[in-house]
N, C-alpha and C positions, 0 to 999 in steps of 0.2 A: 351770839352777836359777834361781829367783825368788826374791826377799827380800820380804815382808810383816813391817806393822806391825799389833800391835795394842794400842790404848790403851785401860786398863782402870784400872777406882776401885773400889780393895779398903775402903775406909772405914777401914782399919787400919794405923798405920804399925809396929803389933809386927812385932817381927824373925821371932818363930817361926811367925803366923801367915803372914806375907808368904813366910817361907822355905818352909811348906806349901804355897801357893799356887802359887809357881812353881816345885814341883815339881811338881802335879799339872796344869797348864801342860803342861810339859815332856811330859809322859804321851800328854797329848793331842794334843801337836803329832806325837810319834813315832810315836803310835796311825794317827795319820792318813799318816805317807811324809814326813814332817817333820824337820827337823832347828833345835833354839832355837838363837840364834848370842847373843840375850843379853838378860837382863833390866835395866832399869834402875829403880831404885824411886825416888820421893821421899822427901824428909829428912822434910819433914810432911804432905800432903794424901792418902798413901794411892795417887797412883796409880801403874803399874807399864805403863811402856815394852817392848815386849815384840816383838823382830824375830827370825825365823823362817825358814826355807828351804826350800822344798818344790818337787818336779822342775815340780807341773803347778799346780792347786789348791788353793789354801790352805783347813784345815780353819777352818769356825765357830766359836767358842768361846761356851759356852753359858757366861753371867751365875750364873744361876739354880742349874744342876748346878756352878760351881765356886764359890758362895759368894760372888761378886762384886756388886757395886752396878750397876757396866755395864761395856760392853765393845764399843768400836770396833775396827771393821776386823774382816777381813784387807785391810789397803790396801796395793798393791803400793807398794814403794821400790828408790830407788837408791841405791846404796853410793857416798860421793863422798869421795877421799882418804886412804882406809886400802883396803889389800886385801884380800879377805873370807878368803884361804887366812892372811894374814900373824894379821887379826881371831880367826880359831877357834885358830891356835897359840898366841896371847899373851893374848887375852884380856885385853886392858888395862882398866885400870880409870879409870872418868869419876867427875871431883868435880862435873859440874855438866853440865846439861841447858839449852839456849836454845829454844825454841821461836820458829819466824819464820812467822806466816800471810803467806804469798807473796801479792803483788797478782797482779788477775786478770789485768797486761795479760803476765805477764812467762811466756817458753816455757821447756822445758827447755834449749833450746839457749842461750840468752842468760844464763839461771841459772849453766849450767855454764861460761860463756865469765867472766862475773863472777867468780864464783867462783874462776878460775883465775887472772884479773887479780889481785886485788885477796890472794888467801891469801900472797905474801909480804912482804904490811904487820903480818903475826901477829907480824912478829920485831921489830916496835916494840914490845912487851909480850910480855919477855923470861919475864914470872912466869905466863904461860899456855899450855900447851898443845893446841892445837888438835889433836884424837883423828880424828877423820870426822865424817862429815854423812849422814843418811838423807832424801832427798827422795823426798816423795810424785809418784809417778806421773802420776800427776791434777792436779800442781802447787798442791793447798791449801795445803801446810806444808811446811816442811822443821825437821829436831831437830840439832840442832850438837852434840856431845862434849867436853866441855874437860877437862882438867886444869891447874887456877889454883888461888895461896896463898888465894884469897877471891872473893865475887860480886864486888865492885869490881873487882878486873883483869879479870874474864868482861868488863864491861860494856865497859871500855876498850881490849879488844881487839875487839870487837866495833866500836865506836866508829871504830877503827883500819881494820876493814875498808869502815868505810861501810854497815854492817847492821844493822838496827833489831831489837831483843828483844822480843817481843810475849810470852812468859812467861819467864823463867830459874828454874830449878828447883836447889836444893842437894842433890844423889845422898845417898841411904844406902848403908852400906860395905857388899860385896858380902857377899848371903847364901850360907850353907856349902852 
C-alpha cells in the first residue's frame, strides 16, 4: 500500500462547508480502492492537507466537480515517525502543520539519516509534540505534525532540530 498527498484550496475555512468537503473526498478516494488516513485543514487560508492510501494508483481529484479552488497531487509520500497501523487506530490530532521545501541537493536517505539524528533534541521543548512527518517522494516538501501550547514552541522546536519552516500553518479542530 502507498500513501499520497493531496494539497487542496477550498477558499473557505467554514467548518460545515470544509466538513462536506472531506467527506465527499473521502467518497472519492473509496470510490476509487482508496482508503483517507487523514485530513488536515487550516485555521485560516482554506487549504486542506489531504493523505490517502491506495494498493496501486492514486485516484485524481477533480477541482471543479468537488467545489474546490485547486488541487495538487496525488504526490507519493513517506510516513516518517508514527506508524501508519498505530496512525488509523488513534487518530491523533495535530495543532499545527510546518511545511519545509526540501533543498534540491538533499536525497531521501540523508533526510531520513537527519531526521533520525537530530528528532531527540524535540525533548528540549518539552511543550511540543512532534506527531509524524509526510515526505514527498520526489523530495519537494516534506509537512511536520505537532502538537504545541502555541506557533512559538512549533518554532523553537524546530529551531531545536536544526530545521527551517518555510510555512507553519495553525490546524482547525477535527471536523465530525
Amino acid at each position: 500500500m502507498t500513501l499520497f498527498l493531496y494539497e487542496v484550496t477550498i477558499g473557505s475555512a467554514d467548518p460545515t462547508r470544509t466538513s462536506q468537503f472531506i467527506k465527499d473526498v473521502d467518497a472519492e478516494i473509496h470510490q476509487g480502492g482508496g482508503e483517507l488516513i487523514e485530513a488536515q485543514v487550516t485555521q485560516a487560508s482554506g487549504r486542506v492537507f489531504i493523505v490517502a492510501e491506495f494498493a496501486d494508483t492514486a485516484v485524481t481529484l477533480d477541482a471543479e466537480a468537488l467545489g474546490a479552488d485547486t488541487v495538487a497531487g496525488p504526490d507519493q509520500v513517506r510516513l516518517v515517525g508514527a506508524e501508519l497501523a498505530t496512525l488509523k487506530a488513534a487518530r491523533p490530532t495535530a495543532g499545527y502543520l510546518v511545511e519545509w521545501d526540501l533543498p534540491e541537493d538533499l536525497d531521501m536517505d540523508s533526510y531520513l539519516a537527519r531526521k533520525k539524528a537530530n528528532a531527540p533534541k524535540y525533548a528540549e521543548v518539552p511543550e511540543v509534540d512532534f506527531l509524524r512527518t509526510y515526505v514527498r517522494e520526489d523530495m519537494d516538501k516534506c509537512l511536520c505534525l505537532y502538537d504545541a501550547t502555541d506557533e512559538d514552541a512549533v518554532r523553537r522546536a524546530r529551531l531545536a532540530v536544526s530545521t527551517p519552516i518555510d510555512r507553519l500553518h495553525g490546524l482547525a479542530a477535527p471536523t465530525p
